[in-house]
N, C-alpha and C positions, 0 to 999 in steps of 0.2 A: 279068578274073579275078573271079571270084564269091566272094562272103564266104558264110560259114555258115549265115546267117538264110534262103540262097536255096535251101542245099541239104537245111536239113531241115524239119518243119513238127511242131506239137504238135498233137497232139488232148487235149479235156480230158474227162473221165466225172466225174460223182459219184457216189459210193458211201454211202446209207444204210445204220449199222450202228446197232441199238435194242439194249438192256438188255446191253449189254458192258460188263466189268468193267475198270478200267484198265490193270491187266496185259495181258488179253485183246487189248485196245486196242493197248495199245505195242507188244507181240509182233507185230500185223497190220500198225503200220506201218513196223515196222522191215521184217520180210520183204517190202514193198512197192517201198523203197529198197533194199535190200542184194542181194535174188533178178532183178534185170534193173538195169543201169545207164539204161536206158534212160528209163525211169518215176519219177515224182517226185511227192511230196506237194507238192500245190501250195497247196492250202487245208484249214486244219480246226476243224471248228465242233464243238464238244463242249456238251452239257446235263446237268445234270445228273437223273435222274429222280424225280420226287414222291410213287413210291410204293414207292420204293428207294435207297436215298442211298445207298450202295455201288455202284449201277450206271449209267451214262451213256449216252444214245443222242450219237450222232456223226453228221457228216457230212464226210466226205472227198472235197475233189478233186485227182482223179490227173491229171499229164498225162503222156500219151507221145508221145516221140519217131517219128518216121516218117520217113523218106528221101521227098523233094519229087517229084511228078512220077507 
């Protein structure tokens, strides 16, 4: 019997996003989670920027699910 780790596999991307606002932000990762079950915020790096302190560049990694094989 095979357990679950055999039958699926993640892939991982990062996504640079520069001078987005936190709202902006949060709206992008909620739709990231919420629009595919599949996909998941896996890591996120936030800065804040030095010639905007209202705005933050990010770095997001997404991983998605994949059926193995």
């Amino acid at each position: 019997e095979s357990t679950g780790s055999d039958q699926v596999k993640e892939e991982a991307a990062e996504v640079m996003i520069k001078n987005v606002s936190l709202d902006r932000l949060h709206e992008f990762l909620r739709q990231i989670e919420e629009g595919n079950r599949l996909v998941k915020v896996r890591r996120l790096k936030i800065k804040s920027r030095f010639d905007n302190k209202q705005m933050l560049d990010a770095s997001v990694t997404v991983g998605t699910y994949k059926p193995a094989g």
